[in-house]
N, C-alpha and C positions, 0 to 999 in steps of 0.2 A: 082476768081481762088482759089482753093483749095491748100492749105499747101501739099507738099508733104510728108509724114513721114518717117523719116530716117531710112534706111535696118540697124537692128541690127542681129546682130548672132544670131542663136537657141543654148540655153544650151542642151548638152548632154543629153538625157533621164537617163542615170546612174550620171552622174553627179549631175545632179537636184538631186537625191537620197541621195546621200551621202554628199548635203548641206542639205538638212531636216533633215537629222538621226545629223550631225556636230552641227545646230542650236538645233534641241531636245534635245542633250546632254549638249548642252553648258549651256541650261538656266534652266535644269532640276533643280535644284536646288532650287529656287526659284519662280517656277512654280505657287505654290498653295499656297505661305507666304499669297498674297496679304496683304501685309504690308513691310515698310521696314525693311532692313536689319540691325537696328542701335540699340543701348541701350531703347533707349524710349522706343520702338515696342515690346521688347523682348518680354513681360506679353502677348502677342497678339499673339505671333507664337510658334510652337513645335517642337523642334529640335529632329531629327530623326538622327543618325549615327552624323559625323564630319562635313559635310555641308547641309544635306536637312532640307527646311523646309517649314512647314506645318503651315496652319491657323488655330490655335486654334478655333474661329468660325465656317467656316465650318467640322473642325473634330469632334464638336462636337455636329452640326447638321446631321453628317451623324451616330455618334454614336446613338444620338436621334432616328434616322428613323429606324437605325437596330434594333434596342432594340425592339420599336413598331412592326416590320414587325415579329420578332421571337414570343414575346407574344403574336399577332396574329397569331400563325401559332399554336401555342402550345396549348393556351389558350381556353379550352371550352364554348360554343355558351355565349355572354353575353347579361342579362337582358338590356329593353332597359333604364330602368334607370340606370344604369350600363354605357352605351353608352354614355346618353347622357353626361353624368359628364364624360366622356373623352373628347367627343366634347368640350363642354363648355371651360374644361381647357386648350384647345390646344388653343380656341381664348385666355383665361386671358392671356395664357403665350405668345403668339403672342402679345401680348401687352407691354408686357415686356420688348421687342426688342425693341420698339422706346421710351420707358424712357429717360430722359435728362442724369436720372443718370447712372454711369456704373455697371451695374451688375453680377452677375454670367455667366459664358457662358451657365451654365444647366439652367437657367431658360429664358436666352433669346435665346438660339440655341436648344437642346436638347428636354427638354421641350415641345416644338411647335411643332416641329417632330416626335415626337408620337406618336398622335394620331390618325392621316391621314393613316398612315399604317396601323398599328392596326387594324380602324374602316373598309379600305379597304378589309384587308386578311379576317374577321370576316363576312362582307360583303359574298365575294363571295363565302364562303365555308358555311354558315347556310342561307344568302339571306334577305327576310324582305324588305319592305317599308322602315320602321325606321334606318334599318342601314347604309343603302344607300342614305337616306336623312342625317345621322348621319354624315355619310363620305364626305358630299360634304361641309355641313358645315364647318365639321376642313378642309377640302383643300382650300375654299375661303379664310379662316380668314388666312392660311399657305398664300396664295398669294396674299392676300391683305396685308401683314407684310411685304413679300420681296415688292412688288413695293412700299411701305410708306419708307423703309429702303433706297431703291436705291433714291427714290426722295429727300430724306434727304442728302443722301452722306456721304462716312467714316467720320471717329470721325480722325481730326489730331491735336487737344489736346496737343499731345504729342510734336509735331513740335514747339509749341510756347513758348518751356522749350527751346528747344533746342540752343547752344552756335550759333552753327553754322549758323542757323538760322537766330537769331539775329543780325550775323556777313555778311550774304549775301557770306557766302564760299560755297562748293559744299557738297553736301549733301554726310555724310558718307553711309548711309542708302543705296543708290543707288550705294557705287564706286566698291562695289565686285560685281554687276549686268555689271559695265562700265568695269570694268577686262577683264572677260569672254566675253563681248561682241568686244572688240578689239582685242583680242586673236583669237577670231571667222571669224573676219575680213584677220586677219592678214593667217589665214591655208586660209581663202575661194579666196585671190586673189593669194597667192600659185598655189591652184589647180586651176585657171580660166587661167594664165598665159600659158599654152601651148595650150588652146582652143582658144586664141585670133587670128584673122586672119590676114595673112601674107599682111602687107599695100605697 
């Protein structure tokens, strides 16, 4: 015999709404840190206005890729020895990301993003064999870095400085994340309280 599954209520279709837009705002903030919020991490994220904050990391693998995509855009047809020493450098610096040691974020984010663009934009506005073999090159060695990076797993280094840590108390890193999220809790069964049904 088959469990029967309990009749729960349909959320509101506007309701649903205005818990996505409440939860977007609430955690906007630390959206994109992907690191904690705590002293250690600081050197790792970029504080934008009084609370946002930003991956150093990723900002500056997205600066890497725009730089590439503009001098691609700008930049007149390049020799393919030219190309390929961009290739090439986009793998060394792809390399550079899984170092034990901690390095610059331009030569381990910035760097590696580059030249994919670049060789891309260059690609399809002059064409070529060689550029388009040029381009596929830096984009393997680009995703062969992130899956060797994700395999590895953040650097949390910094955690095993930390008092707190040590001590087994709750992580400061995470409590302005636990704020906002109780606070979230706290408006979202406000608003659910008059959709509940009459028992």
């Amino acid at each position: 015999m088959h469990p029967i599954a309990p009749v729960r209520p349909r959320i509101d279709r506007g309701l649903a709404r205005r818990l996505d837009r409440l939860a977007f705002r609430a955690h906007a903030f630390h959206r994109w840190a992907h690191h904690p919020l705590c002293l250690e991490y600081e050197s790792e994220v970029v504080r934008l206005g009084r609370r946002f904050r930003l991956c150093r990391g990723c900002a500056a693998a997205a600066l890497g890729g725009a730089t590439g995509l503009a001098v691609g855009l700008l930049a007149p047809a390049l020799p393919s020895g030219a190309s390929l020493c961009l290739a090439l450098l986009g793998v060394l610096a792809g390399g550079f990301s899984l170092a034990r040691q901690r390095l610059p974020k331009t030569l381990t984010r910035a760097l590696p993003m580059a030249p994919p663009p670049l060789l891309l934009i260059q690609a399809l506005r002059f064409g070529g064999l060689a550029h388009w073999g040029l381009t596929a090159l830096a984009g393997a060695a680009v995703a062969a870095g992130i899956a060797a990076y994700r395999r590895r797993g953040p650097d949390r280094t910094p955690c095993t400085t930390c008092p707190e840590f040590m001590a087994g108390g709750t992580c400061r890193g995470f409590r302005e994340i636990h704020t906002r999220e109780r606070a979230f809790a706290r408006l979202a069964t406000r608003w659910f309280r008059p959709a509940d049904p009459v028992r």
